[in-house]
VOPAGU-2260 file (C-alpha; in pm, 1 decimal, decimal comma):
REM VOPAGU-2260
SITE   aa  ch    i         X         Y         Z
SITE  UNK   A    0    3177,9     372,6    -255,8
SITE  UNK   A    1    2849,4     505,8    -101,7
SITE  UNK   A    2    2593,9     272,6    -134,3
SITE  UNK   A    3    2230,0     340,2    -243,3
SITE  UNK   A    4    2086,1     143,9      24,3
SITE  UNK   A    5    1778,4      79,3     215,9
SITE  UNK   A    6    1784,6     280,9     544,3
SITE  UNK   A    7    1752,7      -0,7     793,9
SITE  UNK   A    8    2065,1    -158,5     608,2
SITE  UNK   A    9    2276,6     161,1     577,8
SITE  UNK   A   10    2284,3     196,4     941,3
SITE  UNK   A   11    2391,8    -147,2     960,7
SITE  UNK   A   12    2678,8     -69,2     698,4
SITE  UNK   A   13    2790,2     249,9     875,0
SITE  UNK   A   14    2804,4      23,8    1196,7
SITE  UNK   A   15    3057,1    -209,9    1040,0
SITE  UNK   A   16    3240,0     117,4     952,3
SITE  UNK   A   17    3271,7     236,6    1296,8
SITE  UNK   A   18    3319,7     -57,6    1430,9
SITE  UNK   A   19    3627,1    -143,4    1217,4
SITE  UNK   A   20    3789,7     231,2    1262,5
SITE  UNK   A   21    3771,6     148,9    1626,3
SITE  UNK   A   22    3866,4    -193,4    1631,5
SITE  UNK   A   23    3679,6    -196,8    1967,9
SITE  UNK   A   24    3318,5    -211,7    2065,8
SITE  UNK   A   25    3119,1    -147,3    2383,1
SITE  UNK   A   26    2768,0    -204,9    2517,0
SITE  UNK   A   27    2627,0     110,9    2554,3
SITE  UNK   A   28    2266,9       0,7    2696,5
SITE  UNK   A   29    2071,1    -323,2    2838,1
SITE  UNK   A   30    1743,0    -329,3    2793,1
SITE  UNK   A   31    1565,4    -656,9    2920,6
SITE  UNK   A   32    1768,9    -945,1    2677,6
SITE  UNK   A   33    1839,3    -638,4    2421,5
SITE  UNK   A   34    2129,2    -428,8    2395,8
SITE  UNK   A   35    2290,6     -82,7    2191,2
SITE  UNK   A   36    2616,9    -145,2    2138,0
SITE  UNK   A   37    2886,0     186,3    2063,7
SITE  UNK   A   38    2872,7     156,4    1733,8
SITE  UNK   A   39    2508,3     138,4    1684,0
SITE  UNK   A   40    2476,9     434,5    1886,7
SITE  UNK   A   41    2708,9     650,0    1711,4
SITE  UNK   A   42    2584,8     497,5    1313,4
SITE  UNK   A   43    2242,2     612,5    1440,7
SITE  UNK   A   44    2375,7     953,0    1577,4
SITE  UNK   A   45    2545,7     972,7    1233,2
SITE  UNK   A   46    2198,0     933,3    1046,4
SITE  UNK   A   47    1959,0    1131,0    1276,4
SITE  UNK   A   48    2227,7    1432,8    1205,1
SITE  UNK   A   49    2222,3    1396,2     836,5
SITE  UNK   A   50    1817,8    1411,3     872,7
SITE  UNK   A   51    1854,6    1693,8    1039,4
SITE  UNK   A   52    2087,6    1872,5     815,7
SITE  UNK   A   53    2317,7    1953,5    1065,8
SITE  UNK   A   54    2687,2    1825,4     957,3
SITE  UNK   A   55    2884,6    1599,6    1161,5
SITE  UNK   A   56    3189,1    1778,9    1245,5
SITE  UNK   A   57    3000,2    2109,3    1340,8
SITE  UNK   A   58    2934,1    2075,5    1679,5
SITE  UNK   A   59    2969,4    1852,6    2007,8
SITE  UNK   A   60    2772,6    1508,8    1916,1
SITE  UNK   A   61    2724,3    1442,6    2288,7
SITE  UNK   A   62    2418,5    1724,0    2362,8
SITE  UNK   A   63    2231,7    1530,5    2121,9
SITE  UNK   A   64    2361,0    1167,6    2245,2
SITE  UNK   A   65    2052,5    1105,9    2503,8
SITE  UNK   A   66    1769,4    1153,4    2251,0
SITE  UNK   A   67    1936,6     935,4    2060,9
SITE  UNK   A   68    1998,5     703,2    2309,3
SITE  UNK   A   69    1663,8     712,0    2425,8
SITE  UNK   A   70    1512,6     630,4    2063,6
SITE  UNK   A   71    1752,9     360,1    2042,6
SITE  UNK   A   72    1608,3     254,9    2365,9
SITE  UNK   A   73    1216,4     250,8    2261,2
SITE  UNK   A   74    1300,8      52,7    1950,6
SITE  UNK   A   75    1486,2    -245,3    2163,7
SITE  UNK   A   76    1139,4    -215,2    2411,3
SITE  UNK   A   77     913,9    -255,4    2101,2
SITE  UNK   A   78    1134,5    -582,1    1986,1
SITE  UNK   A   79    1149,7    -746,4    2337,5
SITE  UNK   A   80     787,8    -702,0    2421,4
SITE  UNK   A   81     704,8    -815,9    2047,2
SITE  UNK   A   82     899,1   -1117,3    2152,6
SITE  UNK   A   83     716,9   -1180,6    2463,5
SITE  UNK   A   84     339,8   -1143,9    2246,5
SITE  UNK   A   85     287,1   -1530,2    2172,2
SITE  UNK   A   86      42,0   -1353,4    1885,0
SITE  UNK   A   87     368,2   -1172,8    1747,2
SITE  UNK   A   88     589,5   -1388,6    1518,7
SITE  UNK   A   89     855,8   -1351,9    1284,8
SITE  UNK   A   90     916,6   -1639,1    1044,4
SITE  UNK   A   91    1282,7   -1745,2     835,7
SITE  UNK   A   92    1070,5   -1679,3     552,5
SITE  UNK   A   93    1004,5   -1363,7     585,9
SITE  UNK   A   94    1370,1   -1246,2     687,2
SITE  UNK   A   95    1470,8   -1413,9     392,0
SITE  UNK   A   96    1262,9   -1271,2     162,0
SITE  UNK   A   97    1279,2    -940,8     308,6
SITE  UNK   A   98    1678,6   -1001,7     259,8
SITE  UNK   A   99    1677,6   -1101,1    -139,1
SITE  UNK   A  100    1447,9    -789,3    -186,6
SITE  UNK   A  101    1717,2    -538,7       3,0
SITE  UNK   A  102    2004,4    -727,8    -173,0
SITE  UNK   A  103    1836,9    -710,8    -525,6
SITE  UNK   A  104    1746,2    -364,9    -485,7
SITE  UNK   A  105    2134,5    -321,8    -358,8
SITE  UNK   A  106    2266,8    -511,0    -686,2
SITE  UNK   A  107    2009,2    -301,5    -899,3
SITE  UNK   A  108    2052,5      76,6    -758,6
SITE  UNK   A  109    2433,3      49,0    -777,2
SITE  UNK   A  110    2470,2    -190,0   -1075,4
SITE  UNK   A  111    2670,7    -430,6    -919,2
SITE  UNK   A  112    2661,9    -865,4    -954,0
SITE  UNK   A  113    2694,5   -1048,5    -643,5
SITE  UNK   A  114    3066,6   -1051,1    -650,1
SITE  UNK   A  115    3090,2    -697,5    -703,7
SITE  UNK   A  116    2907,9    -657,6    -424,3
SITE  UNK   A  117    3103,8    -898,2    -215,4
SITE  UNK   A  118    3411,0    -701,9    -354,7
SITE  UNK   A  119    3249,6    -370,8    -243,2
SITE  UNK   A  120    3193,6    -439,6      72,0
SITE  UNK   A  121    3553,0    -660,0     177,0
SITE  UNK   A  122    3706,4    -288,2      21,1
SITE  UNK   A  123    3468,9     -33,4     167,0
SITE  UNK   A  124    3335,3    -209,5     533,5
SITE  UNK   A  125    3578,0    -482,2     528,9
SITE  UNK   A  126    3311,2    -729,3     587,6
SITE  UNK   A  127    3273,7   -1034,0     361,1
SITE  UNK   A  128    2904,4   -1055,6     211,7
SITE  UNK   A  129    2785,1   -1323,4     393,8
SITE  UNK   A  130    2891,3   -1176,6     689,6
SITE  UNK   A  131    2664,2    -861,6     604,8
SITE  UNK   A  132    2377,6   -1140,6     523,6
SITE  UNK   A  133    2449,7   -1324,7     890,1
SITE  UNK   A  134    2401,2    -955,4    1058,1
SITE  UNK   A  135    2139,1    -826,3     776,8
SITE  UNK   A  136    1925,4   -1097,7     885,8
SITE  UNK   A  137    1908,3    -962,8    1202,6
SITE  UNK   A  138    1853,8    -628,6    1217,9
SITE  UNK   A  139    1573,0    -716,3     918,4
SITE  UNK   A  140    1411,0    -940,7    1240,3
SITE  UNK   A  141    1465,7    -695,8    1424,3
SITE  UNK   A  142    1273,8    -424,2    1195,7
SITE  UNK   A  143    1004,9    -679,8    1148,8
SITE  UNK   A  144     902,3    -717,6    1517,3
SITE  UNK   A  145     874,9    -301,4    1549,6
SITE  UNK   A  146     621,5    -349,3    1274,4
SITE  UNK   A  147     413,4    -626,9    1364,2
SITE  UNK   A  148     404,3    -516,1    1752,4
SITE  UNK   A  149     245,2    -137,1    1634,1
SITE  UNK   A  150      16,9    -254,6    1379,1
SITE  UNK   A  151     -69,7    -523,2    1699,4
SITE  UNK   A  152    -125,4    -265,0    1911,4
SITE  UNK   A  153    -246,8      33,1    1703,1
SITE  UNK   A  154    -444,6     -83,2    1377,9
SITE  UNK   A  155    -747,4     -47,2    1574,5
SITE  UNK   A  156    -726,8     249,5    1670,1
SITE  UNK   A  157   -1069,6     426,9    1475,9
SITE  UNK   A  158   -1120,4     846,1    1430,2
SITE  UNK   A  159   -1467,8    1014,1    1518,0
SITE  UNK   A  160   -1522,0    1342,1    1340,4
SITE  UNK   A  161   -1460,3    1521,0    1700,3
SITE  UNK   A  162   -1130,6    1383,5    1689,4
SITE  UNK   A  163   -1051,8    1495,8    1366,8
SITE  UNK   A  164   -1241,9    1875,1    1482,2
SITE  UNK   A  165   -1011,8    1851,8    1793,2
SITE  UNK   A  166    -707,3    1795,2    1568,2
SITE  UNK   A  167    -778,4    2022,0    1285,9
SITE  UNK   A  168    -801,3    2354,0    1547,3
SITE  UNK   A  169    -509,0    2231,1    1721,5
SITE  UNK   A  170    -271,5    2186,9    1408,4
SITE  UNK   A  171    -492,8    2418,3    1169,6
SITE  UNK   A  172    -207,8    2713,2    1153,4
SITE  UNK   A  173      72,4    2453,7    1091,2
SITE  UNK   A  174     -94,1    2235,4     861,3
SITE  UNK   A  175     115,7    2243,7     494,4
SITE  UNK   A  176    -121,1    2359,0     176,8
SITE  UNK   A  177    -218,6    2216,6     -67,1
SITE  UNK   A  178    -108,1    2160,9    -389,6
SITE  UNK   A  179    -292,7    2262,7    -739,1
SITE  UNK   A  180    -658,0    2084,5    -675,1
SITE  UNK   A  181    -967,8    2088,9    -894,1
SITE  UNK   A  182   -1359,8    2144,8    -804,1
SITE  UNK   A  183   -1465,9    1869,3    -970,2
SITE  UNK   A  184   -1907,0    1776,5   -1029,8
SITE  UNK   A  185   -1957,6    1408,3   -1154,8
SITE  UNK   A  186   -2275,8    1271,3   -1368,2
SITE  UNK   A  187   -2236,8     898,0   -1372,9
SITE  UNK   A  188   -2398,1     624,0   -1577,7
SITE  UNK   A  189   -2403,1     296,9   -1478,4
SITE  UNK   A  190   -2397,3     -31,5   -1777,0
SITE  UNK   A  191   -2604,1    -277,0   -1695,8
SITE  UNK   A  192   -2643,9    -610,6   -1858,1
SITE  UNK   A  193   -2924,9    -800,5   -1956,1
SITE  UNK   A  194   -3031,6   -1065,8   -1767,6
SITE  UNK   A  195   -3051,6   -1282,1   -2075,3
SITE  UNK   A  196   -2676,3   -1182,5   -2178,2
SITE  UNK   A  197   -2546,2   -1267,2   -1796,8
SITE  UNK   A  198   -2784,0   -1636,3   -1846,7
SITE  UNK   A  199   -2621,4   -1710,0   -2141,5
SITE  UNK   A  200   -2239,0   -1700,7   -1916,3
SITE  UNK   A  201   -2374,9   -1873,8   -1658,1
SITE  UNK   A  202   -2499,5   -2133,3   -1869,7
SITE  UNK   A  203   -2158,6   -2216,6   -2033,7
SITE  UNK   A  204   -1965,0   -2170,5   -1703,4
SITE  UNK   A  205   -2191,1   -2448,2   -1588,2
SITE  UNK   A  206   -2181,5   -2640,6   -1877,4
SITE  UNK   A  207   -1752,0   -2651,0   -1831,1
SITE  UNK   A  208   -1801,9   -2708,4   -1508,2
SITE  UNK   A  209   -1979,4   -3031,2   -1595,9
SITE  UNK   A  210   -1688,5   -3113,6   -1820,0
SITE  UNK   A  211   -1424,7   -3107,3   -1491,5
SITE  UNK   A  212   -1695,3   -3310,5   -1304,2
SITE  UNK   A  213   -1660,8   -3608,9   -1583,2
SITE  UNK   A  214   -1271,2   -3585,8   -1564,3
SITE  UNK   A  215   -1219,4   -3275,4   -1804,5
SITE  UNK   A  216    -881,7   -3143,1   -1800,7
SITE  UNK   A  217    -851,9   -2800,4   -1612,6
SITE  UNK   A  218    -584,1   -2633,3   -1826,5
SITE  UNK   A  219    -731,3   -2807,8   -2161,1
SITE  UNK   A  220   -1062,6   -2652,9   -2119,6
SITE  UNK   A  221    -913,9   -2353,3   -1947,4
SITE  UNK   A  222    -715,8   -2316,4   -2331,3
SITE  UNK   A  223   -1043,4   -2368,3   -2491,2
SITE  UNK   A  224   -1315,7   -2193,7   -2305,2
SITE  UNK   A  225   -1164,3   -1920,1   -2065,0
SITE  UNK   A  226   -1226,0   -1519,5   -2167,2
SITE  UNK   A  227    -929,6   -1407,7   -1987,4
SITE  UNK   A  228    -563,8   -1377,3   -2113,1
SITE  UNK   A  229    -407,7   -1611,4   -1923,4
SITE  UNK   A  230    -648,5   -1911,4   -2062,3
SITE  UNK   A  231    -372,7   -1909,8   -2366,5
SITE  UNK   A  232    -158,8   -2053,7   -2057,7
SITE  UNK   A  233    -420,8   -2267,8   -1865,0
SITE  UNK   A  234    -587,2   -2012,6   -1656,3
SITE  UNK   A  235    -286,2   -1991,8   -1498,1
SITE  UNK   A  236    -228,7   -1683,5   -1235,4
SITE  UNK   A  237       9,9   -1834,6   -1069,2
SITE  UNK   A  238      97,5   -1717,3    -703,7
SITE  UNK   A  239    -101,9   -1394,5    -499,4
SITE  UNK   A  240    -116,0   -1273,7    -181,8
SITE  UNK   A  241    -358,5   -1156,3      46,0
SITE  UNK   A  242    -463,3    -812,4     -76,9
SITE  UNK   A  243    -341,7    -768,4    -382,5
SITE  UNK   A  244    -631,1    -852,6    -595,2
SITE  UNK   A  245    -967,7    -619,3    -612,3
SITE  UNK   A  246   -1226,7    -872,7    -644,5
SITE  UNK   A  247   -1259,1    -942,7    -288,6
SITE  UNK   A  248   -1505,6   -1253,6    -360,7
SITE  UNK   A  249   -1237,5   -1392,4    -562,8
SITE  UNK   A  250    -964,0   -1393,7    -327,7
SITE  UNK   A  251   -1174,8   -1540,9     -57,1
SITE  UNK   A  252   -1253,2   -1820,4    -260,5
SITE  UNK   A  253    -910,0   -1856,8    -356,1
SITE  UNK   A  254    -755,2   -1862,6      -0,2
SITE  UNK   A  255   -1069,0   -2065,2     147,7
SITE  UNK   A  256    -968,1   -2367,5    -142,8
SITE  UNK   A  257    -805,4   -2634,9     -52,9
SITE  UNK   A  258    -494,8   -2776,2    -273,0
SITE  UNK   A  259    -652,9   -2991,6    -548,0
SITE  UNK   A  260   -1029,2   -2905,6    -531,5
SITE  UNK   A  261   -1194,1   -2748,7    -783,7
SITE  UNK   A  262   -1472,3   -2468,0    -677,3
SITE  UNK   A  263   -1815,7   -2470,5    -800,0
SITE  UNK   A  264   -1863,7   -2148,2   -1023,9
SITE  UNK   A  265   -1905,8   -1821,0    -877,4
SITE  UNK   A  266   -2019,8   -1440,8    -994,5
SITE  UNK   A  267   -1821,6   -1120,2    -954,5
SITE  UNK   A  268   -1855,9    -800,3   -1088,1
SITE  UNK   A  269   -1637,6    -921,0   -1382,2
SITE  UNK   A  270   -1851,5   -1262,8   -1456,7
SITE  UNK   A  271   -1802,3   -1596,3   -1383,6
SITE  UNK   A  272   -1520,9   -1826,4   -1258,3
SITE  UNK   A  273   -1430,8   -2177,8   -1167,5
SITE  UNK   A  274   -1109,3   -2161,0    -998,8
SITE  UNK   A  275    -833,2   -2440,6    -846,8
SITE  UNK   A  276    -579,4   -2403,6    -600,6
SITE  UNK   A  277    -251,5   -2594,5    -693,1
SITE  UNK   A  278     -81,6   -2478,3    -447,2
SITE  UNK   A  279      -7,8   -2293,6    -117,0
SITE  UNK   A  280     327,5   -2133,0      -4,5
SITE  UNK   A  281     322,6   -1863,7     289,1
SITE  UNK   A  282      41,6   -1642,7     273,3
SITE  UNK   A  283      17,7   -1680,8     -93,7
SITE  UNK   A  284    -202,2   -1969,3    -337,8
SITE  UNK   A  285    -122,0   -2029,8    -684,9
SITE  UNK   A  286    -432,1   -2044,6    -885,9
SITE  UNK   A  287    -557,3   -2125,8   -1175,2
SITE  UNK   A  288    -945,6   -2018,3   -1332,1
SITE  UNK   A  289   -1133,4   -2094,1   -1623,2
SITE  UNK   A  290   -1351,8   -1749,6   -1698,6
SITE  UNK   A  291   -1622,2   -1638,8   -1845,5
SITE  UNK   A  292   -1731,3   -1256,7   -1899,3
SITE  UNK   A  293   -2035,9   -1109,8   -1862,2
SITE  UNK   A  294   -2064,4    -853,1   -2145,8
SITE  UNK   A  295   -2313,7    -617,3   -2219,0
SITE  UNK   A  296   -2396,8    -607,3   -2581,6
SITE  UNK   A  297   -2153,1    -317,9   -2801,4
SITE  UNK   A  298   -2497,9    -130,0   -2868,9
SITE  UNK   A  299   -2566,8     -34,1   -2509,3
SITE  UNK   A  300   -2225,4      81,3   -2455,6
SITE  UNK   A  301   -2243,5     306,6   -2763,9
SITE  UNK   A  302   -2602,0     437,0   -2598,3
SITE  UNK   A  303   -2425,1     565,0   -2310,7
SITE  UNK   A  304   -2116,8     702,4   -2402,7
SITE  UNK   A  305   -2379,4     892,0   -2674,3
SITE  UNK   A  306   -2604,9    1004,5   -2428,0
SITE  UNK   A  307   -2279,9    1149,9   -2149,8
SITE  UNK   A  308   -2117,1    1297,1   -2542,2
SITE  UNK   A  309   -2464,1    1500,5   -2586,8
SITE  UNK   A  310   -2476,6    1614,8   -2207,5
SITE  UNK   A  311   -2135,9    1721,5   -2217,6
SITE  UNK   A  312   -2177,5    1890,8   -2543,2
SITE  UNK   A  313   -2572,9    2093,2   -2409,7
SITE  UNK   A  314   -2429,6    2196,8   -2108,5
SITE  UNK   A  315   -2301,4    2539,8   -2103,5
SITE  UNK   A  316   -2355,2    2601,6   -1751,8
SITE  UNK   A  317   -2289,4    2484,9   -1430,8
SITE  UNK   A  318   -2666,1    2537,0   -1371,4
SITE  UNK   A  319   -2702,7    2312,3   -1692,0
SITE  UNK   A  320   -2487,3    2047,3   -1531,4
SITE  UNK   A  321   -2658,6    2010,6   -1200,9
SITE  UNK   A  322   -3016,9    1958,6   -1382,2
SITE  UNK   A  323   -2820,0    1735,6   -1590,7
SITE  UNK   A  324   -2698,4    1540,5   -1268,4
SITE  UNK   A  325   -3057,7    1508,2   -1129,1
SITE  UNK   A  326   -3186,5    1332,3   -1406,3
SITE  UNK   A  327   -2948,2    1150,4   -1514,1
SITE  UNK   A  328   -2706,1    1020,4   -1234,0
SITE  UNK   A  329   -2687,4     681,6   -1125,5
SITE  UNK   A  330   -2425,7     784,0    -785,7
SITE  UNK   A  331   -2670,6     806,4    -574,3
SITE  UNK   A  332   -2364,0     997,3    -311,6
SITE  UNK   A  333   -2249,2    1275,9    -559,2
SITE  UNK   A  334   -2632,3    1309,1    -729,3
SITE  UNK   A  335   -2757,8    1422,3    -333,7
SITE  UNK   A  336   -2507,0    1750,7    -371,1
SITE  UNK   A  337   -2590,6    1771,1    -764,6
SITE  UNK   A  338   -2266,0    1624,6    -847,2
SITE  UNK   A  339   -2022,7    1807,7    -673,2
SITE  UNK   A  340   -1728,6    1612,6    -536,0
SITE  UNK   A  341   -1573,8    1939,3    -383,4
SITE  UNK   A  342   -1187,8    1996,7    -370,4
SITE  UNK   A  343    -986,2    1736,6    -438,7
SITE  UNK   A  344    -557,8    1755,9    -502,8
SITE  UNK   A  345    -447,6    1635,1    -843,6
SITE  UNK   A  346    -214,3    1383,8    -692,4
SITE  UNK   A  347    -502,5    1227,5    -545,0
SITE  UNK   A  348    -716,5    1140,3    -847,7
SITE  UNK   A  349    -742,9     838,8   -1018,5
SITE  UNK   A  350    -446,4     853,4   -1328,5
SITE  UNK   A  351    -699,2     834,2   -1608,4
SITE  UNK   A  352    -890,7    1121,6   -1404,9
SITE  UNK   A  353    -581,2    1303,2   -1358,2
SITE  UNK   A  354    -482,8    1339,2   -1710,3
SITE  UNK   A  355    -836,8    1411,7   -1808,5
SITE  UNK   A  356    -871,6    1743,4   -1613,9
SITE  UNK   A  357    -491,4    1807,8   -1605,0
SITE  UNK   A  358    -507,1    2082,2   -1902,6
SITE  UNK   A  359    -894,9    2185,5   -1868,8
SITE  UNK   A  360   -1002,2    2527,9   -1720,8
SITE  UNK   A  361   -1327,5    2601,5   -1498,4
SITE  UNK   A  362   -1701,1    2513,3   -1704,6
SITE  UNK   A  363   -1502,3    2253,8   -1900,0
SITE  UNK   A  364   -1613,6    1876,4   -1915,9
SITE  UNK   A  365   -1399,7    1544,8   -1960,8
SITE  UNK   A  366   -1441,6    1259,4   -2205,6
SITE  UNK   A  367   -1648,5     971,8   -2082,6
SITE  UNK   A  368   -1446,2     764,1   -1840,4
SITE  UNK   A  369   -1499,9     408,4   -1747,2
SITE  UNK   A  370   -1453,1     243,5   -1417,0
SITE  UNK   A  371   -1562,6     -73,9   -1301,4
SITE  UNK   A  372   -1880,1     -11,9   -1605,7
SITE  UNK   A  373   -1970,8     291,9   -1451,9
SITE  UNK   A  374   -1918,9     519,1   -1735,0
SITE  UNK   A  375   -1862,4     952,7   -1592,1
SITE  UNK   A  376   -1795,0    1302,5   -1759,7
SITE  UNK   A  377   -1653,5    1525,7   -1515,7
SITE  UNK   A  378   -1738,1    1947,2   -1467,3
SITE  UNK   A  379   -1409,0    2118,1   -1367,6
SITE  UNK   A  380   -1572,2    2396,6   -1123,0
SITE  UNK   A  381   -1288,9    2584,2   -1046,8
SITE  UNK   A  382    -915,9    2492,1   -1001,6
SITE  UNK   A  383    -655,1    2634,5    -812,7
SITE  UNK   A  384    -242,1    2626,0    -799,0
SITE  UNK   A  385    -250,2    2605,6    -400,5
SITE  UNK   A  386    -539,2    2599,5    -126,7
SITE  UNK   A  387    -566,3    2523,0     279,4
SITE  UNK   A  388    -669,2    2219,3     401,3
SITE  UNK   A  389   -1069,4    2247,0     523,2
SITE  UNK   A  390   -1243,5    1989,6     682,8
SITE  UNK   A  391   -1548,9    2003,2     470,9
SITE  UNK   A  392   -1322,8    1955,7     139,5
SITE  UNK   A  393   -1013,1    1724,9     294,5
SITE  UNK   A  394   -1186,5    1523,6     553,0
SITE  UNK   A  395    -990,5    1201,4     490,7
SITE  UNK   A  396    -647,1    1332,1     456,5
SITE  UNK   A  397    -748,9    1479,1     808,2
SITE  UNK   A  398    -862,6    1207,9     954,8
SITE  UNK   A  399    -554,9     972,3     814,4
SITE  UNK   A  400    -378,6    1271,9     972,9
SITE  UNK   A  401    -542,2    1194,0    1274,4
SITE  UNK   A  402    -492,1     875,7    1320,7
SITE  UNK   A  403     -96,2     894,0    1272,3
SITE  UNK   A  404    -128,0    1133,2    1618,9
SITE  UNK   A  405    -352,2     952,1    1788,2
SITE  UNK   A  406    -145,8     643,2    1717,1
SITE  UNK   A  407     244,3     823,9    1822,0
SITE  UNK   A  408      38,7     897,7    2167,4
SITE  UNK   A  409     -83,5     585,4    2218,4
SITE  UNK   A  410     268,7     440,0    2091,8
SITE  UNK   A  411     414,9     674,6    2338,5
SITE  UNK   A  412     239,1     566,3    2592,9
SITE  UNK   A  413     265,9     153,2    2532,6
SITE  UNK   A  414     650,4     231,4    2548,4
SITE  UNK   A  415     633,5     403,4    2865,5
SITE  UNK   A  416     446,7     138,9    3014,4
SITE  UNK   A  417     660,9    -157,1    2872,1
SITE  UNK   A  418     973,0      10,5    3008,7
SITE  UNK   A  419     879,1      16,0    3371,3
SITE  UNK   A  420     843,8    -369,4    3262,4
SITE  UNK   A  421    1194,5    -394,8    3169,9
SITE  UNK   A  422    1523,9    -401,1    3342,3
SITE  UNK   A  423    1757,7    -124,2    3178,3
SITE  UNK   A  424    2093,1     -48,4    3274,0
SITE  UNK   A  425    2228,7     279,2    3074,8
SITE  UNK   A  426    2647,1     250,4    3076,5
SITE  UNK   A  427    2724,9     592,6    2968,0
């Protein structure tokens, strides 16, 4: 059977494998309280062939056995300095649930139950399942220190536009194309609310608030009140994590709670909320809110998406477009260059974007589009099946760009320096 398998955990499979054709295993490299054994050595050799395409039985494995060896080598200097960071920490948790995910994914990708899998792996590795857990768990650790020490050590690293300049003339002939990308010009319109429609919300989130203050129940009036879907259910969210929600005011609230209190309302861009925190568990909070949206009336929506309807429909020029831009444009960034966004690939637009301009040719306009009640029609300019990167049209893919090199040399160079910190006694 060969497993669909997360890469990490294949190489711990294939390790098993050796190991049991050889019935004998050997420690291949000491670094500091880390070591390679054999059979780690020769799964990895195993994989780093296969990535390179280059089949296993066609030539001697040994010419390639140092580099190998070597890379083997950084990875064990990453996890033993990691442990030595008293900032760097790996919890059971994490492992854990790290583990399930792998073993889910495992059960799911080869439609197996947990005793097929068991049964798989006795037949296949001969290793029992819990056995594949007990060393799983480790080499997960493992994989989980090399993370945490780089984004340590390297998440601060920050790009200036000589940087990317320097890196763009250096890798400019090598750099891949493109894919198909549009020339896209924006006119934006931004709905605004009255301030009599946003008094009335605040009014009644106060009022509700006032309610929990005399001993209202949360959920009860959360069932009654709230303007979101989950006040059916009590304003129940139940658990997030850092970063996975987009109102950034509401997740600071939420993770700034403590368990039991109730907060005093608070705006976002959506309207108002009183939120409680019933619980905390990791780096996560379960929450529950009572909301209330602030809505600008039907008739002002209808104004806009009118007016953008009648641009889109008058302008039969690009010319028409840009005069169109400078009077009416609320984005202040795209009105400066009369709307123009420049080149930008199709898989990088928004999805509703995306599918708006998928089919359109050059001089035609979108729909209206909504985001965050900023209603836009968009001008496809000019489109293209393939195009070189530019800095003036792809400066942030660049600069991401840049920052992965900049990074590998100053990963490179950490390494270097941590080994001379390390005893390391090679055995082959």
């Amino acid at each position: 059977m060969k497993f669909a398998i997360h890469p990490g955990l294949l190489l711990l499979l294939l390790s098993f494998s050796l190991f049991a054709q050889k019935k004998i295993d050997g420690i291949v490299a000491v670094i500091g309280p880390e070591i390679i054994l054999q059979s780690e050595l020769d799964a990895y050799t195993m994989l780093r062939l296969e990535g390179l395409g280059i089949k296993k039985d066609s030539l001697d494995h040994s010419q390639y056995q140092t580099q190998f060896l070597n890379e083997l080598i950084d990875g064990k200097i990453l996890i033993a300095h990691a442990k030595k960071d008293s900032t760097i920490s790996v919890s059971n948790q994490e492992v854990e649930q790290m583990l399930n995910n792998h073993i889910s994914n495992l059960l799911r990708q080869n439609n197996l139950s947990i005793e097929g899998l068991d049964a798989a792996l006795q037949k296949e590795q001969g290793i029992t399942l819990a056995k594949f857990k007990s060393e799983a768990r480790r080499a997960i650790k493992e994989q989980l220190y090399k993370q945490k020490v780089q984004q340590s050590y390297l998440s601060s690293i920050k790009v200036s536009r000589k940087d990317v300049e320097e890196f763009f003339n250096e890798y400019k002939d090598s750099l891949p194309s493109v894919g198909e990308s549009v020339l896209l010009s924006k006119l934006s319109m931004e709905l605004t609310t009255p301030d009599s429609v946003r008094q009335r919300a605040y009014d009644k989130i106060k009022s509700i608030k006032t309610r929990l203050d005399n001993g209202g129940d949360f959920s009860e009036l959360a069932k009654k009140f709230s303007e979101s879907p989950e006040g059916a259910d009590g304003g129940e969210l139940g658990f997030i994590a850092k970063g996975t929600l987009s109102e950034l005011a509401f997740e600071e609230k939420a993770f700034n709670l403590p368990v039991g209190q109730i907060s005093e309302p608070f705006e976002t861009r959506l309207g108002f909320h009183i939120i409680n925190v019933t619980a905390k568990r990791d780096s996560k909070v379960n929450v529950r809110q009572i909301f209330i949206k602030i809505a600008p009336p039907e008739q002002i929506l209808q104004s806009i998406i009118t007016r953008l309807d009648s641009i889109r429909t008058n302008c039969k020029s690009k010319q028409d477009f840009e005069a169109a831009v400078t009077k009416f444009s609320s984005d202040n960034p795209s009105k400066i260059h009369k709307g123009s966004l420049g080149w930008i690939s199709l898989v990088q637009l928004p999805a509703d974007l995306r599918i708006a301009v998928d089919t359109l040719q050059p001089g035609a306009i979108t729909a209206p589009l909504n985001d965050k009640n900023v209603y836009s029609i968009y001008r496809v300019d000019e489109r293209t099946n393939e195009r070189k990167l530019t800095i003036e049209n792809d400066y942030n893919i660049l600069a991401e760009k840049t920052k992965d090199i900049l990074a590998q040399k100053k990963l490179i160079d950490l390494v270097s320096q941590w080994r001379n910190e390390l005893y390391i006694d090679i055995r082959i």
